[in-house]
matplotlib code that plots the C-alpha trace (Angstrom):
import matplotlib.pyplot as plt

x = [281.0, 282.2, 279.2, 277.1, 277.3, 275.9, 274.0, 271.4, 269.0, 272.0, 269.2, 268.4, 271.8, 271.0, 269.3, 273.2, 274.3, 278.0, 277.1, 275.4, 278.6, 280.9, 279.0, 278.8, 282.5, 283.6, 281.9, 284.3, 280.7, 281.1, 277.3, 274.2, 270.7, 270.0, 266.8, 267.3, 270.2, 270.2, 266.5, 265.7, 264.0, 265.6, 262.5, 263.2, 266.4, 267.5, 270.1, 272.5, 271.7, 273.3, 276.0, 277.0, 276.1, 275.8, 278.5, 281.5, 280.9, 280.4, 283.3, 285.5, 284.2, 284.5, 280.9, 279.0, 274.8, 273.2, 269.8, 267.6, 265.2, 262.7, 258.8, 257.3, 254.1, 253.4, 250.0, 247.0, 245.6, 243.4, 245.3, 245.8, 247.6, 250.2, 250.6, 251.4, 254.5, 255.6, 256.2, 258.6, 260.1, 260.8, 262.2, 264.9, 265.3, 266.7, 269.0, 270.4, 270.7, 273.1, 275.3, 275.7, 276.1, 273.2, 270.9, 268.1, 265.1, 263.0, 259.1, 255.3, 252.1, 250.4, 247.4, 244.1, 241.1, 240.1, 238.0, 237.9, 239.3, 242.6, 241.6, 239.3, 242.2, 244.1, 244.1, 244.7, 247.6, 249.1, 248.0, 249.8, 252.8, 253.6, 253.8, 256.6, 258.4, 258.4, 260.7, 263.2, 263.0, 263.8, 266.7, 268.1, 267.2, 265.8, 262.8, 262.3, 259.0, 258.8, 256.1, 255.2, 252.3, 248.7, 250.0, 248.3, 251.2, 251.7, 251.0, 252.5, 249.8, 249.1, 253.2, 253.2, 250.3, 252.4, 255.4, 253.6, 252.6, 255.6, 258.2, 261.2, 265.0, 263.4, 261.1, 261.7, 261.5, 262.4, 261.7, 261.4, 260.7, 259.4, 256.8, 255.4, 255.8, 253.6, 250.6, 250.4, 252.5, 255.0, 258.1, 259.0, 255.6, 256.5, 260.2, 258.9, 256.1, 258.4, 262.1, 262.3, 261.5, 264.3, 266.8, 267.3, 267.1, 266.0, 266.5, 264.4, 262.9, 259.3, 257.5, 253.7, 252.6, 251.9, 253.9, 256.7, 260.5, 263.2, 267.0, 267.6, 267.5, 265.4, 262.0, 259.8, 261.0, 262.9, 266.1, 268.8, 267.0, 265.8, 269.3, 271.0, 268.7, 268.8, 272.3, 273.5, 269.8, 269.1, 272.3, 271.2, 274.1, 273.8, 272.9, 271.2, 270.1, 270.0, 266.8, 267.1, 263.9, 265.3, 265.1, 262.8, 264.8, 263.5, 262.2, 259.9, 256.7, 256.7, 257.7, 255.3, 251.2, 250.8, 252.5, 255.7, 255.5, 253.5, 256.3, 259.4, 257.9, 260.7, 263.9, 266.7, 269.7, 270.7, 270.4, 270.5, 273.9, 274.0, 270.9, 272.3, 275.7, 273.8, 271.9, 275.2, 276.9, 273.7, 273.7, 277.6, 277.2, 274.3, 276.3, 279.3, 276.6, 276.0, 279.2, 280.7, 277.7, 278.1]
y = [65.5, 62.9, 61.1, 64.8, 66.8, 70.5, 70.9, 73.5, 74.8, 76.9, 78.8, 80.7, 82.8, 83.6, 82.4, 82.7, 79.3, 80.5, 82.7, 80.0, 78.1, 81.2, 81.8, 78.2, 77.3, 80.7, 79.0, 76.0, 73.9, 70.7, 70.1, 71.6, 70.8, 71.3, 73.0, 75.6, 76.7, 79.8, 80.5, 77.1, 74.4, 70.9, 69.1, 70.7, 70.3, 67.1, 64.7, 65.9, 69.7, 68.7, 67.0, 70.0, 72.9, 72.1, 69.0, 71.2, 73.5, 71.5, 69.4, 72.8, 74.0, 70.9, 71.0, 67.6, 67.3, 66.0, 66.2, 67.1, 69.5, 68.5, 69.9, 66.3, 65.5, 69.2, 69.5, 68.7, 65.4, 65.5, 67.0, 63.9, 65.4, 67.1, 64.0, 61.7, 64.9, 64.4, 60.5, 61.3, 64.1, 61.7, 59.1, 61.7, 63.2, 59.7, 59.8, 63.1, 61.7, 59.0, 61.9, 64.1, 60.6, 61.7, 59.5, 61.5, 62.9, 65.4, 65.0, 66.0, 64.6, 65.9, 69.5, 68.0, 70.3, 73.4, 72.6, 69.3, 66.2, 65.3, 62.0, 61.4, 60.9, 58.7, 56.0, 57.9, 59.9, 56.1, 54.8, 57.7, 58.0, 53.7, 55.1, 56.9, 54.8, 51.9, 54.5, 55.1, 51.0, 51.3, 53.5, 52.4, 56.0, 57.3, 59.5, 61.7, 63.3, 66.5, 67.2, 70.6, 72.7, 72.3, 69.1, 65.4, 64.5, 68.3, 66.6, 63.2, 61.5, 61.7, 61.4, 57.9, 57.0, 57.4, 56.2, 53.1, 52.0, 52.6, 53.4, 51.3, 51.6, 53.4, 56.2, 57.6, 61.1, 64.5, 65.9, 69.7, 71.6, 75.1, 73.2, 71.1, 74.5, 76.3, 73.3, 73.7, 70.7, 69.7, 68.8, 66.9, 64.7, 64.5, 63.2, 60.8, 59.4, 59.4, 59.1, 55.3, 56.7, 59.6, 59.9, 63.6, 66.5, 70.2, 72.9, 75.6, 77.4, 79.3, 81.0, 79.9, 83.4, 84.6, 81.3, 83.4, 81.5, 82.4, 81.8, 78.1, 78.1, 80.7, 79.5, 76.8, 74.0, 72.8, 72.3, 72.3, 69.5, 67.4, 67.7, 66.2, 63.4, 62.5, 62.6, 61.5, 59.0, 57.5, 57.6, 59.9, 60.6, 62.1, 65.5, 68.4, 70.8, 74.5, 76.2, 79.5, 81.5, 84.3, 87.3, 87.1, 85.0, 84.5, 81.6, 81.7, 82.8, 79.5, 77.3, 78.9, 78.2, 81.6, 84.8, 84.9, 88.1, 86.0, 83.6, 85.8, 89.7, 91.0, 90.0, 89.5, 90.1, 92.3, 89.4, 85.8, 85.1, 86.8, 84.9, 81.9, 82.3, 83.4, 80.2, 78.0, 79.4, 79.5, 75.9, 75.6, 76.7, 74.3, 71.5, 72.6, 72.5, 69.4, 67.5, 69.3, 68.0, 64.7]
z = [172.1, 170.1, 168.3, 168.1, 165.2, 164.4, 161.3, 160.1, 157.9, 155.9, 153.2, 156.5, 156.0, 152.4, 149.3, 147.8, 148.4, 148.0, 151.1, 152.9, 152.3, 153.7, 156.8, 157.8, 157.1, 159.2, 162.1, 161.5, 160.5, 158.6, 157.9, 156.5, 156.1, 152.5, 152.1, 148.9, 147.7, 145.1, 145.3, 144.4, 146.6, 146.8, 145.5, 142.3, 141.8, 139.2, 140.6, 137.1, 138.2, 141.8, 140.3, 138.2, 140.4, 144.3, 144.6, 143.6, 145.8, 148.7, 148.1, 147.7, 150.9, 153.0, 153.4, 153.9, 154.0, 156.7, 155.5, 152.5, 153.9, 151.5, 151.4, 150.7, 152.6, 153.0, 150.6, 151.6, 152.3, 149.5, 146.5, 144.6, 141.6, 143.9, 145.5, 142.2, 141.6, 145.4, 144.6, 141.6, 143.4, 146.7, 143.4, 142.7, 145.7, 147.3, 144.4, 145.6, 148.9, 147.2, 145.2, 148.7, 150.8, 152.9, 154.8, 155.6, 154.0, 155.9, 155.1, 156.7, 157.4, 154.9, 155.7, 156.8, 154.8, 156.0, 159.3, 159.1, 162.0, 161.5, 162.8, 160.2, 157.8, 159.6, 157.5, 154.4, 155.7, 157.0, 153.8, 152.0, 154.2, 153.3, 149.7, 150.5, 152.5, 150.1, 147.8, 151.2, 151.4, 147.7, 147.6, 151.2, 152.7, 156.0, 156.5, 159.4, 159.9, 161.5, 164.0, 161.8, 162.8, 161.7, 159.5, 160.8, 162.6, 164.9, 168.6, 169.9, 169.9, 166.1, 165.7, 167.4, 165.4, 162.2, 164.2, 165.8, 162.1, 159.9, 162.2, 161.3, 159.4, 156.8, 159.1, 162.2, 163.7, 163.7, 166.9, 166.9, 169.9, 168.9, 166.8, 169.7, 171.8, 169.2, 169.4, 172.8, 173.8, 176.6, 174.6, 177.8, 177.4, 173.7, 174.2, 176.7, 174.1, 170.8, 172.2, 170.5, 167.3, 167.4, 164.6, 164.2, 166.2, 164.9, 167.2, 167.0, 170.7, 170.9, 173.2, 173.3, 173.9, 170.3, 169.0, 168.7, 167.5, 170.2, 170.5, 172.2, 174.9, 175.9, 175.2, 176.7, 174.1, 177.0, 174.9, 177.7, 179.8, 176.7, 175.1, 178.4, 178.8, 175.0, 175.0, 178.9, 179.4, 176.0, 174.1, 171.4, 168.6, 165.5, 164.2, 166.0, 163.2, 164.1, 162.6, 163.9, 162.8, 164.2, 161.2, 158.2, 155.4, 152.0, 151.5, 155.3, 153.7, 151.3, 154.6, 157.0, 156.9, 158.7, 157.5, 158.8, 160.8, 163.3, 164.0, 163.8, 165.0, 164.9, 163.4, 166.2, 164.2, 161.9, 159.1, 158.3, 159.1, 162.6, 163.6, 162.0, 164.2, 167.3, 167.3, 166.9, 169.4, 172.1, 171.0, 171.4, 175.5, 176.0, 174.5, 176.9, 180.0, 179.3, 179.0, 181.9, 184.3, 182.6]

ax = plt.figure().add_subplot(projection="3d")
ax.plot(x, y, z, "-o")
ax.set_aspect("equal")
plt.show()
């Protein structure tokens, strides 16, 4: 497909990012979602450290990024200080996004406190989100929000509530099935409601028994349907960003609210880079499905 292109959440392979670069070049990849590379989250990285230690290598390998896969918006609504360091971090992380020629920054909706309404905080988490999207405006950059679990923003109605207010050049979405999956949502009813908003795809498949991550495909995210119609129905082009959650990877326990043997309870391959190529090609027959019923 001409206009599609494969991306994914490369830190899943490895925490080596010389290894993430192997694996993903072997499978004849040209993209990555840059989440962490050597252990090290991109939120911390400085833009001179990517210039001097992640560039090179990219450019060696051929590698482009299609995303930073940052961590912004995921505190709680309330932690003010860690909010102030999310703002400079977003400052530097857009100019990262100019150094890799990368468009899109991955953020949240920010934890609501422990038993509390996340509808009580709607206007703070709007009022919090516009913060951030006068830097994109700033620095000419996109920002996707990902329908995450437990965050404000984890069903479609509280997604086109953000979307509805600051959805423009500068915001749009990050649709991810398994999420919706695992809050107990049609991702069919979610496409339907957000579809306008749309910019970039994650594909990630779950099972709601036990919220459990499966291979695409395979689970209830609907991805073979959704995929057709986004693609064949409303024109979608751009990236679809594997996010296999397949095996227990490093870095899972810092991304995950829950522990992470009770979203991945057993791994599924014999380590990160399996998973990761199982994913891509699963992907890779969907894709083929699709165009040859087109």
């Amino acid at each position: 497909m001409k206009k599609i292109f494969i991306s994914g959440f490369s830190d899943e392979i490895s925490s080596d990012f010389n290894e993430q670069l192997r694996v993903v070049t072997e499978l004849g990849m040209e993209y990555i979602s840059l989440r962490s590379a050597d252990g090290k989250g991109i939120a911390d990285y400085t833009v001179e450290e990517i210039k001097e230690t992640i560039l090179p290598r990219l450019q060696k390998a051929g590698v482009k990024v299609s995303s930073l896969g940052s961590p912004i918006g995921k505190i709680k609504i309330d932690q003010e200080e860690e909010f102030q360091t999310q703002l400079k971090q977003l400052e530097e992380l857009c100019k990262i996004c100019h150094v890799l020629d990368c468009n899109y920054i991955r953020i949240f909706s920010f934890y609501m406190p422990d038993g509390k309404n996340p509808d009580d905080y709607k206007e703070e988490v709007i009022k919090k989100l516009k913060k951030f999207d006068e830097i994109a405006k700033k620095y000419d950059v996109i920002l996707i929000h990902e329908n995450e679990k437990d965050i404000y923003g984890d069903t479609k109605e509280r997604c086109k509530v953000i979307l509805d207010a600051l959805g423009s050049e500068h915001f749009k979405a990050a649709f991810d099935f398994a999420n919706f999956v695992q809050c107990k949502e049609d991702p069919e009813q979610c496409f339907e409601m957000l579809k306008e908003h749309i910019a970039y795809i994650h594909i990630k498949d779950a099972v709601t028994k036990e919220k459990e991550n499966v291979l695409c495909g395979t689970g209830e995210g609907k991805i073979p349907e959704l995929l057709a119609r986004a693609i064949n129905e409303e024109g979608y082009e751009g990236f679809l960003t594997l996010e296999p959650h397949l095996v227990i990877f490093d870095s899972l326990q810092t991304l995950e609210v829950e522990n992470a043997e009770k979203i991945i309870k057993e791994n599924k391959a014999k380590d990160g880079a399996e998973a990761y190529a199982m994913q891509f090609h699963a992907l890779q027959e969907i894709l083929k499905k699709i165009e040859k019923n087109d």
